[in-house]
mmCIF file of the N, C-alpha and C atoms, coordinates in Angstrom:
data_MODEL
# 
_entry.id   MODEL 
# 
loop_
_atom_site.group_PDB 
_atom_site.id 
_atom_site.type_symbol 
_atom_site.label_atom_id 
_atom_site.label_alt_id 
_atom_site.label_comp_id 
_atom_site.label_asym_id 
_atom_site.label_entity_id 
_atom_site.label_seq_id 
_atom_site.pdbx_PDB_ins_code 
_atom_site.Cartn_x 
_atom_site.Cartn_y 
_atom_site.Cartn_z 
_atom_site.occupancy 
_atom_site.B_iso_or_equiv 
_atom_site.pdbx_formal_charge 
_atom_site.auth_seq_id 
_atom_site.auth_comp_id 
_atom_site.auth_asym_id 
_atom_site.auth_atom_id 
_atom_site.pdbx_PDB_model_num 
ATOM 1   N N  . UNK A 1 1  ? 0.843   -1.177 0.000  1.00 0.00 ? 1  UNK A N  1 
ATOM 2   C CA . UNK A 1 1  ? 0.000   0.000  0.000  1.00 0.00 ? 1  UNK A CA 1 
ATOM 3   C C  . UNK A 1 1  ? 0.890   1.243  0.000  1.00 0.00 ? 1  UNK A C  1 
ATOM 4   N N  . UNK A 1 2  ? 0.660   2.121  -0.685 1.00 0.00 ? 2  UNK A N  1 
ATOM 5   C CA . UNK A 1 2  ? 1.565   3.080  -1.072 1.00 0.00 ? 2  UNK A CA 1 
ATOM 6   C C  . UNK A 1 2  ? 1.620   4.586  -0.090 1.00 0.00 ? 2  UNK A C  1 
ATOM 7   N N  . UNK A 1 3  ? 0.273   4.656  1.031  1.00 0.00 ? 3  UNK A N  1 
ATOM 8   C CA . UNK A 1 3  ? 0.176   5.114  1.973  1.00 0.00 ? 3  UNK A CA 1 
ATOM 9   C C  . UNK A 1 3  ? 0.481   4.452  3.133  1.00 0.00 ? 3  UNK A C  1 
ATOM 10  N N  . UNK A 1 4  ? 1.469   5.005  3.978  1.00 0.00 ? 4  UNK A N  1 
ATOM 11  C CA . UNK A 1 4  ? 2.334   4.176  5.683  1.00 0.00 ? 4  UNK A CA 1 
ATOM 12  C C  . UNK A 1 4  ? 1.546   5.070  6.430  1.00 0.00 ? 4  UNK A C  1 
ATOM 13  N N  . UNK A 1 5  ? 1.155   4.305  7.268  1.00 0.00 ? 5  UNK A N  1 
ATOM 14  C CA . UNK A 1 5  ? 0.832   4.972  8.613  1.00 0.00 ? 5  UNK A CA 1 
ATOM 15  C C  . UNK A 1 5  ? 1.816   4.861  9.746  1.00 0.00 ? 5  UNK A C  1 
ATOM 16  N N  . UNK A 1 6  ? 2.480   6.049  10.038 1.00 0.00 ? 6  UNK A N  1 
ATOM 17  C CA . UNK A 1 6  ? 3.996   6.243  11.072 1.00 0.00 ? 6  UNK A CA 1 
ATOM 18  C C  . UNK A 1 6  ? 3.358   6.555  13.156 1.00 0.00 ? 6  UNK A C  1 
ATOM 19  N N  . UNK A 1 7  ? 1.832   6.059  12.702 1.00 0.00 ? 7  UNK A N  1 
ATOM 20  C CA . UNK A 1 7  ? 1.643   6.661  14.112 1.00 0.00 ? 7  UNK A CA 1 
ATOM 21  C C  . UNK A 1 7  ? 2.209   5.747  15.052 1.00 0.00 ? 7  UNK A C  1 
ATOM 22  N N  . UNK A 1 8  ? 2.698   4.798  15.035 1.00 0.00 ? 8  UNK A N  1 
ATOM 23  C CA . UNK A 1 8  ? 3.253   4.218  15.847 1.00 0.00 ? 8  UNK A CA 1 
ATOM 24  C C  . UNK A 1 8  ? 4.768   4.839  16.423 1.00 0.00 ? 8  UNK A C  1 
ATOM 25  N N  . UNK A 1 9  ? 5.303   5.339  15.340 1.00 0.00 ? 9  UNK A N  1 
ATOM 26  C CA . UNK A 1 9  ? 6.941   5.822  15.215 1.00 0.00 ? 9  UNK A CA 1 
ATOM 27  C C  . UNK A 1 9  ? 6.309   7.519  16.222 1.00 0.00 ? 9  UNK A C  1 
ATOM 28  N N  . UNK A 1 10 ? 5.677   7.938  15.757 1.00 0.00 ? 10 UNK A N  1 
ATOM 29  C CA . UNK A 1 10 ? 4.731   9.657  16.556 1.00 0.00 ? 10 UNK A CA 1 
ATOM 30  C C  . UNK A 1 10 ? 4.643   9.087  18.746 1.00 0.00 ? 10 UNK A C  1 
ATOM 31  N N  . UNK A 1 11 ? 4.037   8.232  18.311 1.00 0.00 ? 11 UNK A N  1 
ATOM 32  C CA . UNK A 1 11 ? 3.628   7.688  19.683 1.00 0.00 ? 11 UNK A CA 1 
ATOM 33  C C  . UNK A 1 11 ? 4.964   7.386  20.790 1.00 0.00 ? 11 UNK A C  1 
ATOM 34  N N  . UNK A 1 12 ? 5.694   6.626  19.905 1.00 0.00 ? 12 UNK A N  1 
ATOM 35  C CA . UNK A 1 12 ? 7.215   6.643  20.293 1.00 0.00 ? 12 UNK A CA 1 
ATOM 36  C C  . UNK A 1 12 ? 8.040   7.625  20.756 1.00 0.00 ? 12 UNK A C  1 
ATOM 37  N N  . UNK A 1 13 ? 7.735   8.564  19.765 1.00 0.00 ? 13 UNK A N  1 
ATOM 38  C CA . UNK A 1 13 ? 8.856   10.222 20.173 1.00 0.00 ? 13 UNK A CA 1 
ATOM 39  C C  . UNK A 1 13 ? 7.837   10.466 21.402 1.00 0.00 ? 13 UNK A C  1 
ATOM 40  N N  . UNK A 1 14 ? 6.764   10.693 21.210 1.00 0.00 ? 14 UNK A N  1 
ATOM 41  C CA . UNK A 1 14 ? 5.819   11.315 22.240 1.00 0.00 ? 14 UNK A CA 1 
ATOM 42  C C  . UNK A 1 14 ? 5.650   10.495 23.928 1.00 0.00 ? 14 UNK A C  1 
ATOM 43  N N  . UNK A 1 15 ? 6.356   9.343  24.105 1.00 0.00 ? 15 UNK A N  1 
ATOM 44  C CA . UNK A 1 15 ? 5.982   8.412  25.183 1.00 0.00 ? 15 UNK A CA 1 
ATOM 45  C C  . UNK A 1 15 ? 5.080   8.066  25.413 1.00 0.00 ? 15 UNK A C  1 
ATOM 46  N N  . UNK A 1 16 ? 3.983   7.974  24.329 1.00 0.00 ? 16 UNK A N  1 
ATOM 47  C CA . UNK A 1 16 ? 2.529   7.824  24.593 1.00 0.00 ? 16 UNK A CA 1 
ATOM 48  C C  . UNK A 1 16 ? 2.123   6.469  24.140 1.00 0.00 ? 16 UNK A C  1 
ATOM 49  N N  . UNK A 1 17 ? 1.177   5.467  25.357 1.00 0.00 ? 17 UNK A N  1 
ATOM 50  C CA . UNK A 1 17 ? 0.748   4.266  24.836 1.00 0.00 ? 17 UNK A CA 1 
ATOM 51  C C  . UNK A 1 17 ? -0.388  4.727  23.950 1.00 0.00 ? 17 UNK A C  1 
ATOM 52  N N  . UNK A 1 18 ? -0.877  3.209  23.641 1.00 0.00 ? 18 UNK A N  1 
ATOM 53  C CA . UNK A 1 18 ? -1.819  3.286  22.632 1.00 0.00 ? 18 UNK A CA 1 
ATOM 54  C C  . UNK A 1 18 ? -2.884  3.327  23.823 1.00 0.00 ? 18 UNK A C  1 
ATOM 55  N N  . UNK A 1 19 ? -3.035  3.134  24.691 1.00 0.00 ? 19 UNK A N  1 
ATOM 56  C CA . UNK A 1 19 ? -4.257  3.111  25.657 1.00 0.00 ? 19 UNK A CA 1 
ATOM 57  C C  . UNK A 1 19 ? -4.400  4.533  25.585 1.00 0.00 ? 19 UNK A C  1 
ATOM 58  N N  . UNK A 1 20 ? -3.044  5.147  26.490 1.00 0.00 ? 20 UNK A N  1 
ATOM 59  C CA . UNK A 1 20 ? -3.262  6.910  26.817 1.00 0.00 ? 20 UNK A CA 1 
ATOM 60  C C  . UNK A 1 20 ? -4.016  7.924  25.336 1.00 0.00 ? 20 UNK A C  1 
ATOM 61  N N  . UNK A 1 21 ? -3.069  7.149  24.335 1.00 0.00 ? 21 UNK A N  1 
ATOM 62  C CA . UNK A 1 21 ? -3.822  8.145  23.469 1.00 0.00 ? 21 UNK A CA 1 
ATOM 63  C C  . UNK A 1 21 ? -5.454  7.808  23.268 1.00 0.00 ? 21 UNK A C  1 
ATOM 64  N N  . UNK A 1 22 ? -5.975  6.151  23.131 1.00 0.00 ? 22 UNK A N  1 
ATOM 65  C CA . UNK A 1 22 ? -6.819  5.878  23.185 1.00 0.00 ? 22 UNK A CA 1 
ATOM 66  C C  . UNK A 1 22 ? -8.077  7.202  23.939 1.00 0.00 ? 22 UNK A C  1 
ATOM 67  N N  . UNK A 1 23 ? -7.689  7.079  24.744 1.00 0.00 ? 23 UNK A N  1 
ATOM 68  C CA . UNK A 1 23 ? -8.409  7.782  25.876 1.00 0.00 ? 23 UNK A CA 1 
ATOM 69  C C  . UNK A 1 23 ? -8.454  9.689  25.230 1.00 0.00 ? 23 UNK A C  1 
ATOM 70  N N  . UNK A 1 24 ? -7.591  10.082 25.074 1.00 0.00 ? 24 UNK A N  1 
ATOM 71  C CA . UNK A 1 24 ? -7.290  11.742 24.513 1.00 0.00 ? 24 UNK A CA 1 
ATOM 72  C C  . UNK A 1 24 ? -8.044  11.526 23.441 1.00 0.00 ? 24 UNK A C  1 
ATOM 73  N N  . UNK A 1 25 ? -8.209  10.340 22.285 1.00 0.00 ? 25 UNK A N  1 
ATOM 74  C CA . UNK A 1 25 ? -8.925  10.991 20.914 1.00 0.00 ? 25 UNK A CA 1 
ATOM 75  C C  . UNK A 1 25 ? -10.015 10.314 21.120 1.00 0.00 ? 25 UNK A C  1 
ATOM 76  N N  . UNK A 1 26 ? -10.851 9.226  22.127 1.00 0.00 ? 26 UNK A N  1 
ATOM 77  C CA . UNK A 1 26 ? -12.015 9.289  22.104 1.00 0.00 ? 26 UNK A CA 1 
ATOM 78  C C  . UNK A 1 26 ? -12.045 7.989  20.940 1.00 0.00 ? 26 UNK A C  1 
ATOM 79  N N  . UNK A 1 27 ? -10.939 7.107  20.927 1.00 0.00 ? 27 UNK A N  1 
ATOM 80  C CA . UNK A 1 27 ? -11.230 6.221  19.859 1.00 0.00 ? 27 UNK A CA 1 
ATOM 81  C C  . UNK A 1 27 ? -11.304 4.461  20.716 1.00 0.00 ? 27 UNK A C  1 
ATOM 82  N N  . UNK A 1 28 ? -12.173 3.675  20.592 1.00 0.00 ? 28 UNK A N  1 
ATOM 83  C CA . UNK A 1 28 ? -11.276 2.583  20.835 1.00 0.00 ? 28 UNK A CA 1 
ATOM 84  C C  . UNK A 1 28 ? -10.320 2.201  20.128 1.00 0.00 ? 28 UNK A C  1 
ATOM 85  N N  . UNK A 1 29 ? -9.527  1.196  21.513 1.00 0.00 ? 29 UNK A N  1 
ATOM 86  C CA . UNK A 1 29 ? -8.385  0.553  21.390 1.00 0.00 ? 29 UNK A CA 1 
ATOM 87  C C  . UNK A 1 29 ? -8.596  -0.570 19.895 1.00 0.00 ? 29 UNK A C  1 
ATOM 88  N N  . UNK A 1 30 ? -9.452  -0.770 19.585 1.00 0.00 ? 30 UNK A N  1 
ATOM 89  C CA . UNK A 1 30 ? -9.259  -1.778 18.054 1.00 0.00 ? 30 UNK A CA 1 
ATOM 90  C C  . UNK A 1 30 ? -9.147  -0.976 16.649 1.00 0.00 ? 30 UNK A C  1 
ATOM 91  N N  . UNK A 1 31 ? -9.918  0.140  16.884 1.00 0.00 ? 31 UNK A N  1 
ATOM 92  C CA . UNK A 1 31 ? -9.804  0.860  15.925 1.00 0.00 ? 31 UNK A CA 1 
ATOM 93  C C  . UNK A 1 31 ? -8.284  1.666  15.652 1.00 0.00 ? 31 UNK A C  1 
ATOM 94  N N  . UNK A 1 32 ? -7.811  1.940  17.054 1.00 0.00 ? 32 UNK A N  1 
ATOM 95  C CA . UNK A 1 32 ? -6.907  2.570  16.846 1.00 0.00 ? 32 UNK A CA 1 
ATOM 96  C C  . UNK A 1 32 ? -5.576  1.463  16.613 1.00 0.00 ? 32 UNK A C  1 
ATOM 97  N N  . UNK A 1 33 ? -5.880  0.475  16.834 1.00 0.00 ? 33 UNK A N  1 
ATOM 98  C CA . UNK A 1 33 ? -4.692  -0.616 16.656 1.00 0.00 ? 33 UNK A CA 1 
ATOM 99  C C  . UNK A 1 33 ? -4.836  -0.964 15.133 1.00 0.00 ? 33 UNK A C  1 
ATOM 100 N N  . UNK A 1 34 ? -5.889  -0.838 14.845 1.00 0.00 ? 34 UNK A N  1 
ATOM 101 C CA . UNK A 1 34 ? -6.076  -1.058 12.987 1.00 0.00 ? 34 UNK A CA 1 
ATOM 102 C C  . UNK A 1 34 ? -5.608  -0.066 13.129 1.00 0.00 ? 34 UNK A C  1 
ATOM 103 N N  . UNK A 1 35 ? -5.533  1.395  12.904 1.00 0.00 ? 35 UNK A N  1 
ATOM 104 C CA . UNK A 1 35 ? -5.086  2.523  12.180 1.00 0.00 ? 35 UNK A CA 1 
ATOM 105 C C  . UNK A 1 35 ? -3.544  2.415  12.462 1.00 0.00 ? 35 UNK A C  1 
ATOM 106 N N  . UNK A 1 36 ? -2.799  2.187  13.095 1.00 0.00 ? 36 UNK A N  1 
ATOM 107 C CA . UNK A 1 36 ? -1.548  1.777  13.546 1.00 0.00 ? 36 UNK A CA 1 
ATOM 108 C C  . UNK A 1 36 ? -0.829  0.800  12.843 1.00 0.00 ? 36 UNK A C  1 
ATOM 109 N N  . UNK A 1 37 ? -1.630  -0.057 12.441 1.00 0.00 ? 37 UNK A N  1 
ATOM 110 C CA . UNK A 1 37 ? -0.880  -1.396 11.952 1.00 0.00 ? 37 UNK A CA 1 
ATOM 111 C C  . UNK A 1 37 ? -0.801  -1.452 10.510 1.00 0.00 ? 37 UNK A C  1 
ATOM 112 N N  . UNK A 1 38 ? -1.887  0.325  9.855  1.00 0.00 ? 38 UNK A N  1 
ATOM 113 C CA . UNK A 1 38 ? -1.693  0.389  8.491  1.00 0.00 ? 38 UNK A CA 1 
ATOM 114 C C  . UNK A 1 38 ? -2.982  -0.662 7.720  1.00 0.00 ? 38 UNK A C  1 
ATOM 115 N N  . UNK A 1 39 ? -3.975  -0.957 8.950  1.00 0.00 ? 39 UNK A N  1 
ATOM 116 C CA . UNK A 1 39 ? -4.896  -2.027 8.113  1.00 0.00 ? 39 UNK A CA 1 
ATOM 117 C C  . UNK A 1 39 ? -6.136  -1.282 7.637  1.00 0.00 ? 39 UNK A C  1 
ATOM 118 N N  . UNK A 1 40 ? -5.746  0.368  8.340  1.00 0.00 ? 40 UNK A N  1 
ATOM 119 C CA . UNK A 1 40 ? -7.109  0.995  8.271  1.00 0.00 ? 40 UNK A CA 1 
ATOM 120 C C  . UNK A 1 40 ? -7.755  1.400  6.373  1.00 0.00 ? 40 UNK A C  1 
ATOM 121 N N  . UNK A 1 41 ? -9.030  1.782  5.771  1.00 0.00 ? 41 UNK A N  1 
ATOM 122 C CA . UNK A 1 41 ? -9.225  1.738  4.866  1.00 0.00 ? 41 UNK A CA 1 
ATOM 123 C C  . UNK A 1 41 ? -9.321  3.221  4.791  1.00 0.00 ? 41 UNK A C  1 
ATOM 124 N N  . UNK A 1 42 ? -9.445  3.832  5.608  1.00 0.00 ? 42 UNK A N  1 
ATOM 125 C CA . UNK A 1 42 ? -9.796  5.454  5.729  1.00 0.00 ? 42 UNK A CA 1 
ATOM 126 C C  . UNK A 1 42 ? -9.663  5.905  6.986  1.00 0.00 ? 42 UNK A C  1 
ATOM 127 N N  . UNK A 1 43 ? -9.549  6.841  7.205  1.00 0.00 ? 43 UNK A N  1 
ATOM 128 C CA . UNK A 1 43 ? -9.411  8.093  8.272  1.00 0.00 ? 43 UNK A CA 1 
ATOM 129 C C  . UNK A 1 43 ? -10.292 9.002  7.925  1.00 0.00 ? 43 UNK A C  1 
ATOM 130 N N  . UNK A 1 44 ? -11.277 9.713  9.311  1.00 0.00 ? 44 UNK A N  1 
ATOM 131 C CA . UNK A 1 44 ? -11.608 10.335 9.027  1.00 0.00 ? 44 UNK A CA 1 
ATOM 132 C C  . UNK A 1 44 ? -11.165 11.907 9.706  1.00 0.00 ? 44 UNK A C  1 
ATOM 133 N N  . UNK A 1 45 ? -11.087 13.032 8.529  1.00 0.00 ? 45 UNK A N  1 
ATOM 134 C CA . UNK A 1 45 ? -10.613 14.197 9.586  1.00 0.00 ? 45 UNK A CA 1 
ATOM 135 C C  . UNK A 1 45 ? -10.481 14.493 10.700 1.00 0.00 ? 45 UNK A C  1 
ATOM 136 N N  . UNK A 1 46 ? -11.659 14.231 11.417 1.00 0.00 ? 46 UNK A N  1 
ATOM 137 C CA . UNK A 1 46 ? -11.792 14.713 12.419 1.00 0.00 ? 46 UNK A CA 1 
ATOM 138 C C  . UNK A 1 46 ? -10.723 14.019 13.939 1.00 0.00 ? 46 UNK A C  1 
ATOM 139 N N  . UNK A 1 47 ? -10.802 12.620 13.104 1.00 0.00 ? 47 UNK A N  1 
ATOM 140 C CA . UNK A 1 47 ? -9.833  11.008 14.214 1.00 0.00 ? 47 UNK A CA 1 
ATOM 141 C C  . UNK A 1 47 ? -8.436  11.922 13.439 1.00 0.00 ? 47 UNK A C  1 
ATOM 142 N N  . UNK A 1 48 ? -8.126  12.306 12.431 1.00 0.00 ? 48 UNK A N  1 
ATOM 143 C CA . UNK A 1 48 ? -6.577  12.435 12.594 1.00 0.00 ? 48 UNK A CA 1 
ATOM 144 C C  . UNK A 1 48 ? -6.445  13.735 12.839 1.00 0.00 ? 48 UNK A C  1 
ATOM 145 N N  . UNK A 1 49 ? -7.553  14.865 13.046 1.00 0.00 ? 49 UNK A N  1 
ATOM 146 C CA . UNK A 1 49 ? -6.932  16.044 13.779 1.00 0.00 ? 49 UNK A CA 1 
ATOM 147 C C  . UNK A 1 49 ? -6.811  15.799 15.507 1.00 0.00 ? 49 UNK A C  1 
ATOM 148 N N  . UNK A 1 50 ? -7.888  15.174 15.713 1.00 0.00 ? 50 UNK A N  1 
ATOM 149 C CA . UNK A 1 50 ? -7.594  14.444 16.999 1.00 0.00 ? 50 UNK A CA 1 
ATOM 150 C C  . UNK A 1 50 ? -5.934  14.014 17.563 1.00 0.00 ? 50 UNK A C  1 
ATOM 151 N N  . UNK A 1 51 ? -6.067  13.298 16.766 1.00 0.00 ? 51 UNK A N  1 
ATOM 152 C CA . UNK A 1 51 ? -4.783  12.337 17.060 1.00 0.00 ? 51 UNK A CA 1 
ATOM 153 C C  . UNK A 1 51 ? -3.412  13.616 16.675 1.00 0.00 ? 51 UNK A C  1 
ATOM 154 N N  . UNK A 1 52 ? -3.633  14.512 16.065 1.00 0.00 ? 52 UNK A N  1 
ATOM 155 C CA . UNK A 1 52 ? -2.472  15.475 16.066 1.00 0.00 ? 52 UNK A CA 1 
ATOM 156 C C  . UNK A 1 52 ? -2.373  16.137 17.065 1.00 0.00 ? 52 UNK A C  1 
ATOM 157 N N  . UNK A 1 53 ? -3.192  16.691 17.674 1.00 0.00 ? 53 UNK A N  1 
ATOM 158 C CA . UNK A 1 53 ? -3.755  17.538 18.530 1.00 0.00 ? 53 UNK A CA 1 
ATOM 159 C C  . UNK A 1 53 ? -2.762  16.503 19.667 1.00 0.00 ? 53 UNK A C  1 
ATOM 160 N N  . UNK A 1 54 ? -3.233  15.140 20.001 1.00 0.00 ? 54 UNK A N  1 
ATOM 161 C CA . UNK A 1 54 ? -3.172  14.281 21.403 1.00 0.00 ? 54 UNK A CA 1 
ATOM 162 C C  . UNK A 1 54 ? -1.452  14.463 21.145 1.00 0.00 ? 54 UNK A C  1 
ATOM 163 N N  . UNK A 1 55 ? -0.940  14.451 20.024 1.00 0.00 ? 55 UNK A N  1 
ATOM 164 C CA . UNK A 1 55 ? 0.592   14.046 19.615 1.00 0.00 ? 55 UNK A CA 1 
ATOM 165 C C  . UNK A 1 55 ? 1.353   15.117 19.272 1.00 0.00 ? 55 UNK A C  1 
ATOM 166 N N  . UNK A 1 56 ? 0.514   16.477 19.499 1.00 0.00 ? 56 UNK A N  1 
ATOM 167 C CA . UNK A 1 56 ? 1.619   17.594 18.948 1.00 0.00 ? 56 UNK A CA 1 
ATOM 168 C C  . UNK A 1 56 ? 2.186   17.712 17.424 1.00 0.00 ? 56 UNK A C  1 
ATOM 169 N N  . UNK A 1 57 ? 1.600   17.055 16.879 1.00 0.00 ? 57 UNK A N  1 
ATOM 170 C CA . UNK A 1 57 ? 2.381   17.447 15.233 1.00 0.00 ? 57 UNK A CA 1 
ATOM 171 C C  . UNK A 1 57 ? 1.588   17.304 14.303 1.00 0.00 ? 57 UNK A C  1 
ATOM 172 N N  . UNK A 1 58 ? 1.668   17.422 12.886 1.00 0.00 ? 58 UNK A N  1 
ATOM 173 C CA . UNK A 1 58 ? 1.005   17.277 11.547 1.00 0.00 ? 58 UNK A CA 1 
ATOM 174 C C  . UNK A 1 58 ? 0.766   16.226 10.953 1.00 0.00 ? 58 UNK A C  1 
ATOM 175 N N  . UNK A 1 59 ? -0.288  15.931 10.317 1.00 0.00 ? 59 UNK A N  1 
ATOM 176 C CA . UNK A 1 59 ? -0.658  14.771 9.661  1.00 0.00 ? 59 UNK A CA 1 
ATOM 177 C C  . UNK A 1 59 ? 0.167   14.409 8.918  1.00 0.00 ? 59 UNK A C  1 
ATOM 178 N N  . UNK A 1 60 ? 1.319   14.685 8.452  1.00 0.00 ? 60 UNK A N  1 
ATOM 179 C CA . UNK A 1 60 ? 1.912   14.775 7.407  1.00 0.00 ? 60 UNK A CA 1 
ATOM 180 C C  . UNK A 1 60 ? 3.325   13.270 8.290  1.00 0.00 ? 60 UNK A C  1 
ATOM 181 N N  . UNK A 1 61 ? 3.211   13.921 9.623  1.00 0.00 ? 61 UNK A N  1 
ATOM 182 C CA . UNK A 1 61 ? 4.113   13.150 10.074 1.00 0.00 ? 61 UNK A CA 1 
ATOM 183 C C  . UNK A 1 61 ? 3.536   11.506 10.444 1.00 0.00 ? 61 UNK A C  1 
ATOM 184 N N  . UNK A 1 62 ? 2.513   11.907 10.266 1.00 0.00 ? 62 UNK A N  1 
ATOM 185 C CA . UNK A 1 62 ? 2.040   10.200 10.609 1.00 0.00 ? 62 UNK A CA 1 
ATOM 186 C C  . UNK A 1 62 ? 1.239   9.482  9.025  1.00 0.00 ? 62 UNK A C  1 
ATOM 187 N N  . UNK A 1 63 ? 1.267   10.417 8.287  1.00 0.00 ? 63 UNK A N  1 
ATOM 188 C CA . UNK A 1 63 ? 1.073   9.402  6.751  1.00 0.00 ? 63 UNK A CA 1 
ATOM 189 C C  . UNK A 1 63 ? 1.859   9.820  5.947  1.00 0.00 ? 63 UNK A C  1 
ATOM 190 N N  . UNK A 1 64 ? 2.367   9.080  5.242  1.00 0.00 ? 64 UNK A N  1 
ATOM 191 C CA . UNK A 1 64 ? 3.306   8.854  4.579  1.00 0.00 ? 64 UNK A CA 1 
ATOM 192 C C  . UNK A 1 64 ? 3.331   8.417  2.776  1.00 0.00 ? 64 UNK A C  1 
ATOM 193 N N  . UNK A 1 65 ? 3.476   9.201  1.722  1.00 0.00 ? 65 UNK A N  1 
ATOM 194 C CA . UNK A 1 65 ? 3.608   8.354  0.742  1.00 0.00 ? 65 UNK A CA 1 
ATOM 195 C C  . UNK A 1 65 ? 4.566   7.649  0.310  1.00 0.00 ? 65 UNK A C  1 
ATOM 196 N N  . UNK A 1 66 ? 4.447   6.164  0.075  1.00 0.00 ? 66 UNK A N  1 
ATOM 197 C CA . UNK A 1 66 ? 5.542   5.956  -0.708 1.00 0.00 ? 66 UNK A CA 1 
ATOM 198 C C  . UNK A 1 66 ? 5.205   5.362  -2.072 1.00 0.00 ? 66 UNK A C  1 
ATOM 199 N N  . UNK A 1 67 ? 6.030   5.565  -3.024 1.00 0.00 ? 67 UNK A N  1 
ATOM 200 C CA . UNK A 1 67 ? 6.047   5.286  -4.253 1.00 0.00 ? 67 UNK A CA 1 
ATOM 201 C C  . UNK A 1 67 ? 6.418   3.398  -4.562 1.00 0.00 ? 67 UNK A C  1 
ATOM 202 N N  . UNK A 1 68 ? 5.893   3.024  -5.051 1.00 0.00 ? 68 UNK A N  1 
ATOM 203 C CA . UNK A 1 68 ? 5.832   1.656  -5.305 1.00 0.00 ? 68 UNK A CA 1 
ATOM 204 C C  . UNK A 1 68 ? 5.245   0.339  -4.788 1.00 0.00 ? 68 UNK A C  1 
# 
């Protein structure tokens, strides 16, 4: 898939579990473990301004294109 999802690598710099953030964006823990693991089919605005907001940085840092 040519879109990475880096929120795991975000969560890392930030010291933040997946529970804690769980809890800040208001998501469950399955959903947010799909969006993590890159299995998700979509995002919606509002879950990844969330999740910037809980993590301090830009969407940009947690998706990723890659070519091929």
């Amino acid at each position: 898939m040519p879109i990475v999802v880096n929120l795991d690598v975000m969560m890392a710099k930030r010291k933040m579990s997946l529970n804690e953030l769980s809890e800040k964006v208001d998501l469950t823990l399955s959903n947010l473990s799909i969006l993590k693991t890159g299995k998700a089919k979509a995002i919606r605005f509002s879950t990844l301004e969330a999740i910037c907001k809980a993590l301090d940085c830009q969407p940009g840092d947690i998706l990723e294109y890659v070519d091929g």
